[in-house]
Residue, then its C-alpha position, 0 to 999 in steps of 0.5 A: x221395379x217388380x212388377x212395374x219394369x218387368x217382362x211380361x210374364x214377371x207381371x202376369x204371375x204377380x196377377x195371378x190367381x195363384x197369387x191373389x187369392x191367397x188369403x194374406x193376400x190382402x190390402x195392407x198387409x206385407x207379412x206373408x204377403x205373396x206379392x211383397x215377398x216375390x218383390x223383396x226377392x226380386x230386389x234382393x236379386x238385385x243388389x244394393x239399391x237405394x229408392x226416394x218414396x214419397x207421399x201425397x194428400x187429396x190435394x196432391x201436395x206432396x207430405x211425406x219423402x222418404x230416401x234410403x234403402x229400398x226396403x227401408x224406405x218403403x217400410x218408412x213410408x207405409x208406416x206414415x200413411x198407416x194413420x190416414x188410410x187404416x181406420x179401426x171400426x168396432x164392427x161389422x155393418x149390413x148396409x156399406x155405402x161407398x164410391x169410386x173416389x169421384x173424378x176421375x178414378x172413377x172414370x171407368x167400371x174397371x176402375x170401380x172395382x178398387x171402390x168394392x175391395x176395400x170395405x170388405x173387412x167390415x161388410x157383414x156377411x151376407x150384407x149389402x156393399x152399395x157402390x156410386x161410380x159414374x163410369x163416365x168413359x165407360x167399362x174399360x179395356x177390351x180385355x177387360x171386357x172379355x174377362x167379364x163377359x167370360x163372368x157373366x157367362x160362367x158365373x163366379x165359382x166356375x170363373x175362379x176356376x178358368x183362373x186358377x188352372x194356369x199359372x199366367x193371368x191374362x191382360x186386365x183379368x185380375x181385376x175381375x178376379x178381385x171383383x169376386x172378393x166382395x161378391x162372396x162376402x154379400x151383395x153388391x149394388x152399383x149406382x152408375x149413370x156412365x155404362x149402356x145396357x150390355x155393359x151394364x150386364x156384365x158387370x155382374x153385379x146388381x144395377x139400382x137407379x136411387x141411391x136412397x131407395x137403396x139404403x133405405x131397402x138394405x137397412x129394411x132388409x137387414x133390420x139395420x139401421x147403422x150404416x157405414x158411408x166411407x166418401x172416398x171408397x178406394x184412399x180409405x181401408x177400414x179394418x174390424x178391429x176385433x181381427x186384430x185383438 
């Protein structure tokens, strides 16, 4: 509903810099959330309504239904898939290896970028997030594209800036803008066998041609051999469990 059957300029402001980057702003998290609280408000604007939730595992069978008051509904949704998605880690790791989740999420570098954000919790500062995505279609929209030669061009910090001077998100920006998130945490590597030399460019991140090679050189640099491989990057959010102590 909010911000899927909305005018454009209801979902250009939920992808909006003054939205995303606010710190509560974050994978599994409603409380204080930006984003959630505009959707209740939209809803509550609404009236009554009543909303089926469902649930599906990585085979695609569906698991979970969940029919009733939106809200409720929804919460009651969450709640069953928290277990399988949230997982509690002890600490922090320099050398995080992940992937886009494979065929066929990772068809694109646009799509890449979900693969980055949900390990950020438990990257190190300063650590290593290295990425496996085949981008077998390529970067993604012409939008897109733009808002990452506009990266590469100006850089992270003055790029944030073109971003939080308007109140509007332009087509496909926001993922650019989430590509950040990871970028100020440490150094993020790509493996990808799917994207040209320009492309590769402006990803503006750091392309290696081995993995191994790679994880060795991280935990060589970091003087760290504990290393966090989560398979499917984007289905798992992995949480330091001191934040929550």
């Amino acid at each position: 509903m909010a911000p899927g059957v909305a005018g454009h300029e209801t979902i250009r402001t939920f992808h909006s810099a003054r939205f995303m980057e606010d710190p509560l702003a974050v994978q599994c998290n409603l409380a204080g959330n930006p984003l959630h609280e505009e959707q209740l408000e939209i809803v509550r604007m609404l009236g009554e309504l009543h909303a089926l939730n469902t649930v599906i595992d990585e085979d695609r069978n569906l698991v979970y239904v969940s029919f009733g008051e939106i809200i409720a509904s929804h919460l009651s949704a969450v709640e069953f898939i928290t277990a399988a998605t949230k997982i509690q880690v002890p600490r922090r790791f320099s050398t995080v290896v992940t992937s886009s989740a494979g065929h066929p999420l990772d068809k694109t570098y646009y799509q890449t970028i979900k693969g980055m954000v949900t390990p950020i919790d438990i990257l190190a500062p300063g650590g290593t997030l290295i990425i496996a995505s085949a981008c077998s279609e390529g970067f993604g929209s012409p939008e897109f594209r733009a808002a990452q030669v506009r990266l590469a061009e100006l850089g992270p910090e003055r790029f944030l800036a073109t971003l939080t001077a308007k109140s509007l998100a332009e087509v496909d920006e926001w993922q650019t803008e989430m590509q950040l998130k990871p970028m100020r945490v440490g150094r993020i590597q790509l493996y990808t066998t799917g994207l040209d030399a320009e492309e590769r460019r402006i990803t503006g991140v750091e392309i290696i041609s081995n993995l191994d090679a790679a994880i060795a050189e991280s935990i060589d640099r970091h003087d760290d051999p504990a290393v966090a491989l989560i398979p499917e990057g984007p289905y798992v959010v992995p949480v330091h469990s001191e934040r929550h102590a």
